[in-house]
Biopython code that builds the backbone (N, CA, C, O; Angstrom):
import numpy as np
from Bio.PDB.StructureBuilder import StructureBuilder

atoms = [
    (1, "UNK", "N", (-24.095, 46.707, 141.972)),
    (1, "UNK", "CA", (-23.632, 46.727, 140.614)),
    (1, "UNK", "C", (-22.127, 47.013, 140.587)),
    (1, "UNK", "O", (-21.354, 46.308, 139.938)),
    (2, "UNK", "N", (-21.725, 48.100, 141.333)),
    (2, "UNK", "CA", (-20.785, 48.040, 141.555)),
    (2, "UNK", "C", (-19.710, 46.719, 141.856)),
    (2, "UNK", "O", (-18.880, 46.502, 140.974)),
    (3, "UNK", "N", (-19.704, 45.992, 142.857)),
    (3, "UNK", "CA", (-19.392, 45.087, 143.076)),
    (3, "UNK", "C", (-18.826, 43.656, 141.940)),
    (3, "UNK", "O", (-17.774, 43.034, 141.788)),
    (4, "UNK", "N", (-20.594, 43.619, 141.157)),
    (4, "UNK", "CA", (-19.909, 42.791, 140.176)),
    (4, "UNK", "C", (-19.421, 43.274, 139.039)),
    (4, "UNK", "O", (-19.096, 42.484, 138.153)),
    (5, "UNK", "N", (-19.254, 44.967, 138.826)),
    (5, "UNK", "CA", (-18.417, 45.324, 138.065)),
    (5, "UNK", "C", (-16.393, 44.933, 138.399)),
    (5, "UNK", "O", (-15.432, 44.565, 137.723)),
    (6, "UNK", "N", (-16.648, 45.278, 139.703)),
    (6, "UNK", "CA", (-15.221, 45.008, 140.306)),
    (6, "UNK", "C", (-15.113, 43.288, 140.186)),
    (6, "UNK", "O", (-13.957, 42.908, 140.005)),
    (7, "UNK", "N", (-15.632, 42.741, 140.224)),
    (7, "UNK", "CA", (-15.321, 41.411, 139.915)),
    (7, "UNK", "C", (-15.552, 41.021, 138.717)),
    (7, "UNK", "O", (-15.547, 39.802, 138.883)),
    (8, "UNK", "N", (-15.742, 41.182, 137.674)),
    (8, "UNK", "CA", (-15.133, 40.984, 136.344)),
    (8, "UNK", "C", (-14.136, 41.743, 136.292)),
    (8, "UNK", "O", (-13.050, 41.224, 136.034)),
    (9, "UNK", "N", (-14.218, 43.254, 136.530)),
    (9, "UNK", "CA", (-12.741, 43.680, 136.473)),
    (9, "UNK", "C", (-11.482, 42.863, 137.076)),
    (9, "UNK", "O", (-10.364, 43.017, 136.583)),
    (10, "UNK", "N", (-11.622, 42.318, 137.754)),
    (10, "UNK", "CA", (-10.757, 41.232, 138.515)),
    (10, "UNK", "C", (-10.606, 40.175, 137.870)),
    (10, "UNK", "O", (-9.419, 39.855, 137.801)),
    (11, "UNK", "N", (-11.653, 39.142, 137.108)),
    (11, "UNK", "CA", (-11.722, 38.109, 136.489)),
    (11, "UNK", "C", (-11.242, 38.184, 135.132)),
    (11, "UNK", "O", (-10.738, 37.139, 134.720)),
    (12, "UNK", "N", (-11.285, 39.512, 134.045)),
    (12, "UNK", "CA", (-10.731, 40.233, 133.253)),
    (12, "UNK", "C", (-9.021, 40.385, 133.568)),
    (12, "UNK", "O", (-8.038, 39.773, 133.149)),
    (13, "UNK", "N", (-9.121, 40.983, 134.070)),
    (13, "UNK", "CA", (-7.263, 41.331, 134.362)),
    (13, "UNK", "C", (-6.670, 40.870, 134.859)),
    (13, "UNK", "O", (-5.526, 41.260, 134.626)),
    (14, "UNK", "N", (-6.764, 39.361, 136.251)),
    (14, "UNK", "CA", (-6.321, 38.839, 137.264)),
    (14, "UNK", "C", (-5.201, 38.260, 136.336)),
    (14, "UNK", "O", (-3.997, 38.456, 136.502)),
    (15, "UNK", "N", (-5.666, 37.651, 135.513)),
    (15, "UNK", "CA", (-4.177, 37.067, 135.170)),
    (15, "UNK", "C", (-2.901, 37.920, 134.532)),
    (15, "UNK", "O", (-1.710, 37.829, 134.829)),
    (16, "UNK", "N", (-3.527, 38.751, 133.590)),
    (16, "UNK", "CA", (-2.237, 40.097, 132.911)),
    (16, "UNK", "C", (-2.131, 40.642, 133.821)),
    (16, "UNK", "O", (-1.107, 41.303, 133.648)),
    (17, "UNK", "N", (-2.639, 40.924, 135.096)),
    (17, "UNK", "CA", (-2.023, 41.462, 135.896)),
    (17, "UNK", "C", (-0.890, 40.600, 136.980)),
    (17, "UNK", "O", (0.049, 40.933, 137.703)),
    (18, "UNK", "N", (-1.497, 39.483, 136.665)),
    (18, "UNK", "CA", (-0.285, 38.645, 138.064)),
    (18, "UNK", "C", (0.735, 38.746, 137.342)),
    (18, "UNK", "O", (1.735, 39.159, 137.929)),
    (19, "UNK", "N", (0.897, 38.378, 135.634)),
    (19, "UNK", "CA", (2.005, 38.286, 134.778)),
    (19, "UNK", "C", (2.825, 39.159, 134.478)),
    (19, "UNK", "O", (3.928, 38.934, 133.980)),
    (20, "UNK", "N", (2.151, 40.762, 134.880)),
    (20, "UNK", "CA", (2.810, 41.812, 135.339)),
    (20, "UNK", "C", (3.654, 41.927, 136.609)),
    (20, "UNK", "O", (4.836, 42.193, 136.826)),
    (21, "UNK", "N", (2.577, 41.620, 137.374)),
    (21, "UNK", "CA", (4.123, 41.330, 138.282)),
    (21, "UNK", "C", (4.952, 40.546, 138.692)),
    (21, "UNK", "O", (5.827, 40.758, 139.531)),
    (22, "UNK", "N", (4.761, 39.748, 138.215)),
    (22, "UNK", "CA", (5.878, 38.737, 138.186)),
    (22, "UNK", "C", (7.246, 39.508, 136.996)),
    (22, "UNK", "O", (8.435, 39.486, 137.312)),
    (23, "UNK", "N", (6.805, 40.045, 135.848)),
    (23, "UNK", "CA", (7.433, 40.505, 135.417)),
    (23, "UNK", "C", (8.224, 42.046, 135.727)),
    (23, "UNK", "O", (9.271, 42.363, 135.163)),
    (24, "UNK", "N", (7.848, 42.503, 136.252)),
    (24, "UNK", "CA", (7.853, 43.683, 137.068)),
    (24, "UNK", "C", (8.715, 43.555, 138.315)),
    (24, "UNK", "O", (9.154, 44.624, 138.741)),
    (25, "UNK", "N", (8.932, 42.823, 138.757)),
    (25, "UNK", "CA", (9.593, 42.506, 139.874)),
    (25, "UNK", "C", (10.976, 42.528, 139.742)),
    (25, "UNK", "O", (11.750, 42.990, 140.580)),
    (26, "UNK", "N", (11.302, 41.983, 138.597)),
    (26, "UNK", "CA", (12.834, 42.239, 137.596)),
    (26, "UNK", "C", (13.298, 43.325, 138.190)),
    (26, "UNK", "O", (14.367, 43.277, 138.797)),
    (27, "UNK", "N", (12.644, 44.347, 138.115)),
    (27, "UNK", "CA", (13.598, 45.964, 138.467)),
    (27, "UNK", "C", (13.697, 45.553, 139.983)),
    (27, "UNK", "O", (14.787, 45.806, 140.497)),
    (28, "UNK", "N", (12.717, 44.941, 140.818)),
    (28, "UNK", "CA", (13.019, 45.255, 142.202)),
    (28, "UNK", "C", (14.602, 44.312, 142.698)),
    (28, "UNK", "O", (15.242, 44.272, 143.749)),
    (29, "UNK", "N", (14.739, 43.770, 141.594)),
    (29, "UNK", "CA", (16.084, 42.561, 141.682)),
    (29, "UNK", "C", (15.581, 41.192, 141.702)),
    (29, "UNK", "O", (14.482, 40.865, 142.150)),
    (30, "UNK", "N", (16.693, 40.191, 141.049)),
    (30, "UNK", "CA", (16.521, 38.832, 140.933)),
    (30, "UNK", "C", (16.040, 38.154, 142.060)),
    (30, "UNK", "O", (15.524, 37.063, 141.820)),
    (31, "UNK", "N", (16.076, 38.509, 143.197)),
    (31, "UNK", "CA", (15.726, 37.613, 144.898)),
    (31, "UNK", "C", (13.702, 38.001, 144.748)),
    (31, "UNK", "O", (12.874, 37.093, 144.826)),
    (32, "UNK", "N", (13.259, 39.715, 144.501)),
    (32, "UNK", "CA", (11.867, 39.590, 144.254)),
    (32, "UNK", "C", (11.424, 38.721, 143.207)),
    (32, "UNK", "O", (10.327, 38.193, 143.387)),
    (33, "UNK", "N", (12.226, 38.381, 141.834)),
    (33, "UNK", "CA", (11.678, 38.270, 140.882)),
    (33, "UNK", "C", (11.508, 36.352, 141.203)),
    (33, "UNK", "O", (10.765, 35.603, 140.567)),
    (34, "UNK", "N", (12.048, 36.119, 141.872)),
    (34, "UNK", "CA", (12.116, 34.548, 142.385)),
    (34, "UNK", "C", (10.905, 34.707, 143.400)),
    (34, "UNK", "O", (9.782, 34.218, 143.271)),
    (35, "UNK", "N", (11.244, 35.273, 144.144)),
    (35, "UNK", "CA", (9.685, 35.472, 145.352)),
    (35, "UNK", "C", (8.433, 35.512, 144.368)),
    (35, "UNK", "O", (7.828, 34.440, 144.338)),
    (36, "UNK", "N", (8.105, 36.149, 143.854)),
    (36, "UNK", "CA", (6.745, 36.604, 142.995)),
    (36, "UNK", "C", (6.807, 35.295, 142.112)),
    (36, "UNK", "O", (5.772, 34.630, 142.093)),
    (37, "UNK", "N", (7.653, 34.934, 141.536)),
    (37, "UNK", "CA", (6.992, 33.446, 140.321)),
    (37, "UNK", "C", (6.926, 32.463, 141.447)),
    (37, "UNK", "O", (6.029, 31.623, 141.385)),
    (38, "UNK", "N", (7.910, 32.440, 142.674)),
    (38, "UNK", "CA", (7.531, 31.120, 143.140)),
    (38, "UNK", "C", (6.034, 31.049, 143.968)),
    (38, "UNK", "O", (5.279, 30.091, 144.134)),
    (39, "UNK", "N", (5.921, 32.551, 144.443)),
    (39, "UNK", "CA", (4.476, 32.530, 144.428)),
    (39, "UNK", "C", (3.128, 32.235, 143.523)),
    (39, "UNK", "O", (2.095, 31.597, 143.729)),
    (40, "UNK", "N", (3.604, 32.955, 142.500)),
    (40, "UNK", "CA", (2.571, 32.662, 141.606)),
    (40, "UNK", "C", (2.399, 30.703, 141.394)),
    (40, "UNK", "O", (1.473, 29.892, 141.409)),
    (41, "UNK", "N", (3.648, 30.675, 141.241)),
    (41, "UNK", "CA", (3.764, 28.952, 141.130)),
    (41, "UNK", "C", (3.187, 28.229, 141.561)),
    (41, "UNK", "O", (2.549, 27.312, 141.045)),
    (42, "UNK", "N", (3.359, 28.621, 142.921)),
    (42, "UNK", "CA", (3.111, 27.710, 144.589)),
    (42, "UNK", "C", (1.300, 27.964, 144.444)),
    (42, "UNK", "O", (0.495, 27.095, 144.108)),
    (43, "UNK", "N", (0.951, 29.560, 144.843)),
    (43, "UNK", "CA", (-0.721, 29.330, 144.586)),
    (43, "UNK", "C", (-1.264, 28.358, 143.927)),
    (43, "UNK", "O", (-1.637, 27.341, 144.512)),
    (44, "UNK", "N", (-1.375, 28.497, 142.794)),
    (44, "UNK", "CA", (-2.385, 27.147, 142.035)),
    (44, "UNK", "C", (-2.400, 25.710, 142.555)),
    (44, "UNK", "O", (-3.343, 25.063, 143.013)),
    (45, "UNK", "N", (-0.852, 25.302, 142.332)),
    (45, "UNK", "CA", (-0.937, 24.247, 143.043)),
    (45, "UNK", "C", (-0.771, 23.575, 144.667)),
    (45, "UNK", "O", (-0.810, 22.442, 145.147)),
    (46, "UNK", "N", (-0.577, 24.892, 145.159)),
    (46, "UNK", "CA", (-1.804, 24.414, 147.105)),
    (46, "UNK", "C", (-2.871, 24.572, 147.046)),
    (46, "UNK", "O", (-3.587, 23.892, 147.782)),
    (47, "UNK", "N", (-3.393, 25.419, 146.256)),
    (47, "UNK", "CA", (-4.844, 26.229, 146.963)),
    (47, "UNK", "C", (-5.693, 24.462, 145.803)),
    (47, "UNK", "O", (-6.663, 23.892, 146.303)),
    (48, "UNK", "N", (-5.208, 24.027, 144.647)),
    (48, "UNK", "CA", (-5.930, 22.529, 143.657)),
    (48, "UNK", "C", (-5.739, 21.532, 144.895)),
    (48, "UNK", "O", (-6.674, 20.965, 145.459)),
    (49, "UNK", "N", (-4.298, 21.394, 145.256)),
    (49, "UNK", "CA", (-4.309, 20.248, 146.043)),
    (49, "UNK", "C", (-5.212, 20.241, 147.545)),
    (49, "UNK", "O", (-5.688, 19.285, 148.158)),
    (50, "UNK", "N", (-5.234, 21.876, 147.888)),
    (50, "UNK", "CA", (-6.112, 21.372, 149.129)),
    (50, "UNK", "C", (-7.111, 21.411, 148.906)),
    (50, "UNK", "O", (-7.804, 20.808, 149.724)),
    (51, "UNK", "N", (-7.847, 22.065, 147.780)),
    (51, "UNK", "CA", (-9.215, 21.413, 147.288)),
    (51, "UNK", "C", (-9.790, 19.714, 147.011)),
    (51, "UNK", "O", (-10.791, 19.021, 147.190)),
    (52, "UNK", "N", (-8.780, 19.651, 146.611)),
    (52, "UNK", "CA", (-8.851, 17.970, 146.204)),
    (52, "UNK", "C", (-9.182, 17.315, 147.521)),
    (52, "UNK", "O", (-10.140, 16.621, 147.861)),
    (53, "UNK", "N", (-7.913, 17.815, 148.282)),
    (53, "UNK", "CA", (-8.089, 16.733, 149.636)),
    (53, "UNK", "C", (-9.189, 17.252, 150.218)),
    (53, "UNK", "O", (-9.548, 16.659, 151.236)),
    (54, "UNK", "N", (-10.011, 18.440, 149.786)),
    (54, "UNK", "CA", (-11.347, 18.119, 151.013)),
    (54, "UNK", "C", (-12.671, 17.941, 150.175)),
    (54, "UNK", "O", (-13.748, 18.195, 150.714)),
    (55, "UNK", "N", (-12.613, 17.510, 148.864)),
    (55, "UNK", "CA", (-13.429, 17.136, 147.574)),
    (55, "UNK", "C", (-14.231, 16.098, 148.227)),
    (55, "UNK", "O", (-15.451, 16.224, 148.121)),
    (56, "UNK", "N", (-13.594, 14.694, 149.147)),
    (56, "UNK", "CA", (-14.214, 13.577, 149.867)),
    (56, "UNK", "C", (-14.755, 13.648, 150.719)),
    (56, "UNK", "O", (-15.404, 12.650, 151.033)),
    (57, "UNK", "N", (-14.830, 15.132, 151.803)),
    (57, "UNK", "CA", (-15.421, 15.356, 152.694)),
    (57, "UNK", "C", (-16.570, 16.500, 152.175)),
    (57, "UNK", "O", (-17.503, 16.821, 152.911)),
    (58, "UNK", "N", (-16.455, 16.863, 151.320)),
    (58, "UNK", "CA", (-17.877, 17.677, 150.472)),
    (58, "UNK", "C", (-18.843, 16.488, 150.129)),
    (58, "UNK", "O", (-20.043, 16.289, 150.316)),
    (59, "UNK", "N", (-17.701, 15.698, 149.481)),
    (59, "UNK", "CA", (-18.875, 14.923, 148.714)),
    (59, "UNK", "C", (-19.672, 14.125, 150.006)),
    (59, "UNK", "O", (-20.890, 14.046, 149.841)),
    (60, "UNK", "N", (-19.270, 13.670, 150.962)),
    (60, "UNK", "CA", (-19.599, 12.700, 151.948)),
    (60, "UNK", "C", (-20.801, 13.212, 152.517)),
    (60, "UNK", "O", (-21.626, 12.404, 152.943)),
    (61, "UNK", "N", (-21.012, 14.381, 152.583)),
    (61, "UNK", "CA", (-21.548, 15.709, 153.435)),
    (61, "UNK", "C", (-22.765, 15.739, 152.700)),
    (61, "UNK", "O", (-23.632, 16.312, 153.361)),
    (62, "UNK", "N", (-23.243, 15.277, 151.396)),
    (62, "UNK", "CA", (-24.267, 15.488, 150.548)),
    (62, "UNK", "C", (-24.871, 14.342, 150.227)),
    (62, "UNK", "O", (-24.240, 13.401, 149.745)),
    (63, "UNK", "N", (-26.063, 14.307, 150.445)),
    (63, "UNK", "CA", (-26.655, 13.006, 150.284)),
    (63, "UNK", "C", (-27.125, 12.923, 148.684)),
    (63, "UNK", "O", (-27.803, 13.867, 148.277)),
    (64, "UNK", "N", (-26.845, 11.987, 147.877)),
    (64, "UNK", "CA", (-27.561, 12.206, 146.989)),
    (64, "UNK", "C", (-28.553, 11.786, 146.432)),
    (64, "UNK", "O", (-28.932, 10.716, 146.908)),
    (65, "UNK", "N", (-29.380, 12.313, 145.302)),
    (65, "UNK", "CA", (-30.886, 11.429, 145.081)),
    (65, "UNK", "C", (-30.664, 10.264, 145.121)),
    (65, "UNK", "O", (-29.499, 9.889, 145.259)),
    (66, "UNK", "N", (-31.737, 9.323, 145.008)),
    (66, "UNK", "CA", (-31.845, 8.110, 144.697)),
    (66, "UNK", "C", (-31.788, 7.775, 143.289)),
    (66, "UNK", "O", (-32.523, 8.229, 142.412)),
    (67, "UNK", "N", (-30.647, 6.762, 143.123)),
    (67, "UNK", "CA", (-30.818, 6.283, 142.144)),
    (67, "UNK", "C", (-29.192, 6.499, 140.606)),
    (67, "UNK", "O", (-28.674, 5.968, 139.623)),
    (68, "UNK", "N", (-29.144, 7.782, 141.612)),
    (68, "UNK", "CA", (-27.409, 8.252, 140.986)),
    (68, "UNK", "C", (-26.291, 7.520, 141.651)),
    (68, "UNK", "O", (-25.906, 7.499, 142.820)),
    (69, "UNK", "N", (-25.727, 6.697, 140.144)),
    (69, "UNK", "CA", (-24.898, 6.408, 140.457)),
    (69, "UNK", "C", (-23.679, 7.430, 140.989)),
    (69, "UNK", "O", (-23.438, 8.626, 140.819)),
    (70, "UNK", "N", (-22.705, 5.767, 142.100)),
    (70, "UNK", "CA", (-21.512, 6.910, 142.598)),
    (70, "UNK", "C", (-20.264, 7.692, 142.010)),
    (70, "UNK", "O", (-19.637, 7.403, 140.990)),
    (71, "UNK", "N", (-20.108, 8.442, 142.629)),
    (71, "UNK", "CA", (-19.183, 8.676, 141.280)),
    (71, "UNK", "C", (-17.863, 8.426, 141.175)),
    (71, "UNK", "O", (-17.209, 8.033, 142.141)),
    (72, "UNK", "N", (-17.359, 8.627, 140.014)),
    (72, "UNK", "CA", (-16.674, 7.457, 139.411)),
    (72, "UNK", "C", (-14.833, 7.964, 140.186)),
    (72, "UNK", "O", (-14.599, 9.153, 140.403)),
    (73, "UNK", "N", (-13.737, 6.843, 140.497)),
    (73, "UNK", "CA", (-12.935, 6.600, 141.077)),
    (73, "UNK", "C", (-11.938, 7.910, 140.167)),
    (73, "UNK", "O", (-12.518, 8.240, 139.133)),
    (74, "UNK", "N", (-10.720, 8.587, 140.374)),
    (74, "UNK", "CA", (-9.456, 9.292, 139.300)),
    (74, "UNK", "C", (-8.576, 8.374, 140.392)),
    (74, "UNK", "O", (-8.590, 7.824, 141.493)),
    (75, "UNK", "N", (-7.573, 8.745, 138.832)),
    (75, "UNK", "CA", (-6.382, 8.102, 139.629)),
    (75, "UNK", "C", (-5.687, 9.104, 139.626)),
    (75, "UNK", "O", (-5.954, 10.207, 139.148)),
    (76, "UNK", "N", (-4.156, 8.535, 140.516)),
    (76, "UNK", "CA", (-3.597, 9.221, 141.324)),
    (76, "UNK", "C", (-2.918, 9.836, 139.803)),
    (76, "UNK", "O", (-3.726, 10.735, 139.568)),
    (77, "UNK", "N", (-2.244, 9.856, 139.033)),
    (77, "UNK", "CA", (-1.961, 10.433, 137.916)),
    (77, "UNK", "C", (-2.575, 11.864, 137.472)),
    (77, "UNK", "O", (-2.122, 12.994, 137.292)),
    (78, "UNK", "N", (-3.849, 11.228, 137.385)),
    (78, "UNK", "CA", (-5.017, 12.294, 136.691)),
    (78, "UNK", "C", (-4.666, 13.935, 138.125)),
    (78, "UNK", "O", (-4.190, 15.054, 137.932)),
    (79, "UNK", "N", (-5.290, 13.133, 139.657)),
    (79, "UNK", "CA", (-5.055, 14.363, 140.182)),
    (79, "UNK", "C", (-3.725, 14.805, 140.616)),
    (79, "UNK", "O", (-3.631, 15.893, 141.184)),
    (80, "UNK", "N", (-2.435, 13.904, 140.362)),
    (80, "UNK", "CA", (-1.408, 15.188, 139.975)),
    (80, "UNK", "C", (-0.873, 16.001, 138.983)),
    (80, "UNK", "O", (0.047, 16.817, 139.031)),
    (81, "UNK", "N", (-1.814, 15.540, 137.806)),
    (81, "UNK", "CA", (-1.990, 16.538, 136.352)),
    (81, "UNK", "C", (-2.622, 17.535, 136.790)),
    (81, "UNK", "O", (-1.977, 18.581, 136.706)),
    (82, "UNK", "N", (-3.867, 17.646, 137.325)),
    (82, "UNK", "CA", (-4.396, 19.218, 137.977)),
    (82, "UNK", "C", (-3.748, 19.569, 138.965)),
    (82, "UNK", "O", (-3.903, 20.748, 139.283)),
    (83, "UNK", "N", (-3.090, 18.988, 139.555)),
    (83, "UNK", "CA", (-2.201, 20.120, 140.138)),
    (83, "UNK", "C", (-1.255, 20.827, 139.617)),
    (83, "UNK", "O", (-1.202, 22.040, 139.819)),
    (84, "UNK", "N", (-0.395, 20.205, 138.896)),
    (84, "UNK", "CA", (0.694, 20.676, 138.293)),
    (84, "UNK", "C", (0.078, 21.625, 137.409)),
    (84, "UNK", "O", (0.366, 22.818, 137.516)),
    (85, "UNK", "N", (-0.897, 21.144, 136.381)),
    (85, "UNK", "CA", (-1.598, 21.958, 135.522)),
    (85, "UNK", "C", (-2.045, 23.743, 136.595)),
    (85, "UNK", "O", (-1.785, 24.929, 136.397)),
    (86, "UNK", "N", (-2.451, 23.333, 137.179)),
    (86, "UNK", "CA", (-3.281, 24.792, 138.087)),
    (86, "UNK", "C", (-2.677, 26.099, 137.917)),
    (86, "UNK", "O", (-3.397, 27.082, 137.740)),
    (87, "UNK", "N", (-1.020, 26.221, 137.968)),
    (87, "UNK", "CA", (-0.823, 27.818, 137.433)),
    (87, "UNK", "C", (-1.356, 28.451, 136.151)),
    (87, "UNK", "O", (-1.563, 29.659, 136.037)),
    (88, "UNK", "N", (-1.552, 27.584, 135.235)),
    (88, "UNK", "CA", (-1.945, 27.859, 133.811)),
    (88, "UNK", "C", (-3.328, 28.040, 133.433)),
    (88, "UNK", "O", (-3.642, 28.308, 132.273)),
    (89, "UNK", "N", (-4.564, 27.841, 134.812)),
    (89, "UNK", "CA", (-6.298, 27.915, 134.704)),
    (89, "UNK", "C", (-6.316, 29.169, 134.806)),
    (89, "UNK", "O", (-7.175, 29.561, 134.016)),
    (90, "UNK", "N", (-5.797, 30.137, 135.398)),
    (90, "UNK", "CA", (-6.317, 31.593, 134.969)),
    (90, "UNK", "C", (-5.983, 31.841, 133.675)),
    (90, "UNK", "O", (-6.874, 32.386, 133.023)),
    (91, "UNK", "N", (-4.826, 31.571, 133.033)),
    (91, "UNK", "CA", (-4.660, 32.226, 131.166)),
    (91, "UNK", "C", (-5.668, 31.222, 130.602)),
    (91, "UNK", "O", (-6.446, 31.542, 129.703)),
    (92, "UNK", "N", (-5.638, 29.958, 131.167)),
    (92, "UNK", "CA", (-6.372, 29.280, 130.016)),
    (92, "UNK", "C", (-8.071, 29.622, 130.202)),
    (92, "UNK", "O", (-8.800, 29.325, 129.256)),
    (93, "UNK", "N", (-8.524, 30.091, 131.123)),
    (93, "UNK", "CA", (-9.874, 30.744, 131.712)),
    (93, "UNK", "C", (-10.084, 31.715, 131.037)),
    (93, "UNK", "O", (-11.193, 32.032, 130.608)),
    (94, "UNK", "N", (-9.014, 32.335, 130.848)),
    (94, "UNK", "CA", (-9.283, 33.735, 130.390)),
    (94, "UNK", "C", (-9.298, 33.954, 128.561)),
    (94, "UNK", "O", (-9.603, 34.973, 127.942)),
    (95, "UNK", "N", (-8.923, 32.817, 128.100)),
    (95, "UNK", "CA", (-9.020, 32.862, 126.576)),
    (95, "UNK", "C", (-10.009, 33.051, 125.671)),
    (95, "UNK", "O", (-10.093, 33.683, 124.619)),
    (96, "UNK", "N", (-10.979, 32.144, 126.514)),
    (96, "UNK", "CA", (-12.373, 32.901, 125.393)),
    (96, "UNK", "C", (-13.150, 34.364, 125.190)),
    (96, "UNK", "O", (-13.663, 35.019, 124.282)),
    (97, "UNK", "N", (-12.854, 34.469, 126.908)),
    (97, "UNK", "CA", (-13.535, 35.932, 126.804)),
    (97, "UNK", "C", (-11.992, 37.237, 126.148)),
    (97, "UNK", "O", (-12.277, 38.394, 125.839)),
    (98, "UNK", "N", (-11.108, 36.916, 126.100)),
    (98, "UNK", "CA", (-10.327, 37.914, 125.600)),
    (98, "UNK", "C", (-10.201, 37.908, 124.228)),
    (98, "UNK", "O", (-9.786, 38.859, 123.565)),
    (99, "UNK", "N", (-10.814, 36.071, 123.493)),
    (99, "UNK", "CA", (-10.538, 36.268, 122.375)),
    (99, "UNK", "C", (-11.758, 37.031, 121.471)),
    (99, "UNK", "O", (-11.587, 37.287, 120.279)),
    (100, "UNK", "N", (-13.017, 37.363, 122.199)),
    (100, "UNK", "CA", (-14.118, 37.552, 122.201)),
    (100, "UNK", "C", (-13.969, 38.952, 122.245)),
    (100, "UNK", "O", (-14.642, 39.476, 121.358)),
    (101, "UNK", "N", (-13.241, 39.897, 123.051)),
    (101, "UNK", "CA", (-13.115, 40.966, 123.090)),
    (101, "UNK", "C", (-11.776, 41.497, 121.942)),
    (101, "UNK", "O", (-11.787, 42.668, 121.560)),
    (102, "UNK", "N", (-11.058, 40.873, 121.628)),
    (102, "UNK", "CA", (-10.264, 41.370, 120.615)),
    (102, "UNK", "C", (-11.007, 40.986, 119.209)),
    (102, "UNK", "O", (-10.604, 41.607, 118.225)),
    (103, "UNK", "N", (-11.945, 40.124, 119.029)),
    (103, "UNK", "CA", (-12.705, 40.106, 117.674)),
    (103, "UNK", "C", (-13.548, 40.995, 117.608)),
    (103, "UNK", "O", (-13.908, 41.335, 116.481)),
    (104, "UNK", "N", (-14.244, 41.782, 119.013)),
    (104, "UNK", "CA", (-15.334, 42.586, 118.593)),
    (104, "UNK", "C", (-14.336, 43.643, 118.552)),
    (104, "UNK", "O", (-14.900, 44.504, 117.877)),
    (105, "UNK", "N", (-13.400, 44.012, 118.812)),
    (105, "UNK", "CA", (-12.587, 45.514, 118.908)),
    (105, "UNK", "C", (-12.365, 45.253, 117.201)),
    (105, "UNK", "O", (-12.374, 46.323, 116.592)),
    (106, "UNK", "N", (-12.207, 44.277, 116.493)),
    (106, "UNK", "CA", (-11.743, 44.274, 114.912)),
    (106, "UNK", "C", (-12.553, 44.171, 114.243)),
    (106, "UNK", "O", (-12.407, 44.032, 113.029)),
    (107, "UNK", "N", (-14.279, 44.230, 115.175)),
    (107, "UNK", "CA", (-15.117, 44.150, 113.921)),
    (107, "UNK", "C", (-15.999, 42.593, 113.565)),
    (107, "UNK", "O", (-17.102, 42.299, 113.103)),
    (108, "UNK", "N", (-14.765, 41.830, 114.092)),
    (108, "UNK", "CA", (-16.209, 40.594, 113.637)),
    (108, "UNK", "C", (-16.514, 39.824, 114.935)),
    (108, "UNK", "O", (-15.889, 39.100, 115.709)),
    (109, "UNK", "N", (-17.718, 40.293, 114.820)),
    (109, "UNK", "CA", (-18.652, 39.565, 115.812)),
    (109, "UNK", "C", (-19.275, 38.615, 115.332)),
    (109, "UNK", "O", (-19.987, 38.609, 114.328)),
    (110, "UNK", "N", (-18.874, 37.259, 116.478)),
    (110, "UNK", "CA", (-19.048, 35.757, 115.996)),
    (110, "UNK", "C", (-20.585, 35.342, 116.467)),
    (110, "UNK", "O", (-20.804, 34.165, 116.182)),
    (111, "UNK", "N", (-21.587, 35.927, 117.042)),
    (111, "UNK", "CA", (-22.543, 35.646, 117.636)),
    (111, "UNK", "C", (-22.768, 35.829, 119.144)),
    (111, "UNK", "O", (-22.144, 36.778, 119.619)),
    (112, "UNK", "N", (-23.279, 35.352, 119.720)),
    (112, "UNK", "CA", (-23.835, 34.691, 120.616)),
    (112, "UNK", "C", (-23.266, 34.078, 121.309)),
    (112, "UNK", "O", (-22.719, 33.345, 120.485)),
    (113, "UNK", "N", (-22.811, 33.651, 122.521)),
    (113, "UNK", "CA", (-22.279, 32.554, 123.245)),
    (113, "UNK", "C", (-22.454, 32.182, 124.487)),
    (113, "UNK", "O", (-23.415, 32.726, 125.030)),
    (114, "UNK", "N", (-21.652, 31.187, 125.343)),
    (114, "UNK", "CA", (-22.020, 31.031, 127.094)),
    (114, "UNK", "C", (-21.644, 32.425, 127.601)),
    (114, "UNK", "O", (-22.419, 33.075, 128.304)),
    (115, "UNK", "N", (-20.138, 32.984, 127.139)),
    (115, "UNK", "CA", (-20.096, 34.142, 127.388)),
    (115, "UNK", "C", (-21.200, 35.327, 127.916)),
    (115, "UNK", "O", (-21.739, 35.600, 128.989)),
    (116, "UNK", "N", (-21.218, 35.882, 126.496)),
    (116, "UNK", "CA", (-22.357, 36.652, 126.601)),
    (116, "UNK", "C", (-24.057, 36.714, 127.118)),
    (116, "UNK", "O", (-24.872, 37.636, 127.144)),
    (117, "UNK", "N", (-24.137, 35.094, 127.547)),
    (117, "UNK", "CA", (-25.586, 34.775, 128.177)),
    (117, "UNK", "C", (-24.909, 35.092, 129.432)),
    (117, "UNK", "O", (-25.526, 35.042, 130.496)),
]
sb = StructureBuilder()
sb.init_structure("model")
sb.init_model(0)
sb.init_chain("A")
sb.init_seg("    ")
for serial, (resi, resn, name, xyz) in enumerate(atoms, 1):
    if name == "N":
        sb.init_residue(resn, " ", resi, " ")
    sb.init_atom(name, np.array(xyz, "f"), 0.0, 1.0, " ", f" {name:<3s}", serial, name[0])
structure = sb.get_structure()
């Protein structure tokens, strides 16, 4: 229990916290504060692109039922939009459940959701 408490705590804060330090780094001087964004930068889009490139050797690796079609071709466009896009999937990941937690802190609770299942 523990455990997957620490990992929502992680999945919760990972991003206000990277954005902390990236911001935070300011005091250590302009040379950290370049190190830490170009890190933050650089992560998303190596860790998308080398996913991508081994996406064809997952898929190859799996046989699938009979009868499913194959699946369908991206172009080269599309997967250098997720890459470029990739620094921005942790804030944008993190929007529903924060907006979910600042409506119940004010009181209106919207229901039910994927969230909360």
């Amino acid at each position: 229990m523990a455990r997957e408490w620490a990992d929502e705590a992680a999945w919760l804060l990972g991003a206000p916290l990277m954005a902390a330090a990236v911001l935070s780094a300011w005091w250590a001087g302009p040379v950290w504060t370049v190190v830490a964004t170009a890190g933050v930068l650089l992560h998303g889009p190596v860790a998308t692109a080398r996913l991508l490139a081994l996406a064809p050797a997952l898929h190859a690796a799996v046989i699938p039922p009979p009868g499913l079609a194959a699946l369908p071709l991206t172009s080269p466009a599309h997967l250098a939009s997720l890459v470029a896009a990739s620094p921005f999937q942790p804030f944008v990941r993190l929007a529903g459940p924060w907006q979910l937690i600042f409506a119940k802190a004010a009181g209106r609770h919207r229901g039910f959701g994927k969230t909360e299942r």
